[in-house]
C-alpha positions in Angstrom: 63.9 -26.2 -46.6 67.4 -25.5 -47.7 70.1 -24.3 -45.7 72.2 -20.9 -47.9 75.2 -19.5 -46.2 75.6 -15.8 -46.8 78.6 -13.5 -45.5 77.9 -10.2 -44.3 79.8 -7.2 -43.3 80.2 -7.3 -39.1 77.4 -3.9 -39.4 74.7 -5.7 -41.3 75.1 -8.0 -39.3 74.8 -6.4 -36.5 71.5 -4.6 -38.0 70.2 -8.1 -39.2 70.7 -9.2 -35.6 69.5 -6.4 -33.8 66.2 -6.0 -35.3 65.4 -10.2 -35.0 65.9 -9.0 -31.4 63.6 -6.6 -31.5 60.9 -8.6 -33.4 61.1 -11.6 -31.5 61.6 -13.8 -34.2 65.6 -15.5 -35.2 67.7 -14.1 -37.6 66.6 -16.7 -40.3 62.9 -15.5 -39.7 63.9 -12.2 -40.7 66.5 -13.4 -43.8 63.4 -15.1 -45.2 60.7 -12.7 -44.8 63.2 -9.9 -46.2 64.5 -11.9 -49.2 61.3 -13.1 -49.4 59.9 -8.8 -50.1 62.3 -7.9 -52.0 62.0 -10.7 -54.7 58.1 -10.3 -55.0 58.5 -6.3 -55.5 58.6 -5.7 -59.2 62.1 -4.5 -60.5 61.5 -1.0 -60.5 60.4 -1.0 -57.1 63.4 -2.3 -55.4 65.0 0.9 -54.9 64.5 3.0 -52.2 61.6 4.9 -53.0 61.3 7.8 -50.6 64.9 8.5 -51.3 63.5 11.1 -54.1 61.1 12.8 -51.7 63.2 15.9 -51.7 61.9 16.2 -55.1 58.1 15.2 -54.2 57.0 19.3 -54.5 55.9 18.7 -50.9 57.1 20.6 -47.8 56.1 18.4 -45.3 57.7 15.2 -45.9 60.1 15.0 -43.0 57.4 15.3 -40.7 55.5 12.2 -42.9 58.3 10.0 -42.6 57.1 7.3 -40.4 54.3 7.3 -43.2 56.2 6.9 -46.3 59.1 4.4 -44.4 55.1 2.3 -43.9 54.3 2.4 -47.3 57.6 1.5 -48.8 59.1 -1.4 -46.4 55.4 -2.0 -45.0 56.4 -2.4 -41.7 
């Protein structure tokens, strides 16, 4: 395994930090297994995708989010 240093603003850091906490697993866990999504997900999928639900046609999406935020980070 190589070792990559990577700077972060103080808040991601913070938010990087914070939910390796909450896991249970270190920080480099986390840097891994997030890198690690993000490069598999084809191109177009890297955005945000529930950041154009406003425009989904359906009226019940806030109430859903805890479902889409699943589907699109699969957590």
């Amino acid at each position: 395994m190589k070792r990559t240093t990577v700077k972060l603003p103080d808040e991601l850091d913070d938010r990087l930090r914070h939910e390796a906490h909450v896991r249970g697993i270190t920080v480099s866990e986390l840097t891994r297994e997030a890198l690690a999504q993000y490069l598999s997900a084809p191109s177009g999928r890297r955005k945000f995708g529930a950041a154009a639900a406003g425009r989904s046609g359906r009226s019940d999406t806030s109430s859903r989010i805890d479902e889409i935020l699943e589907r699109e980070w699969g957590r």
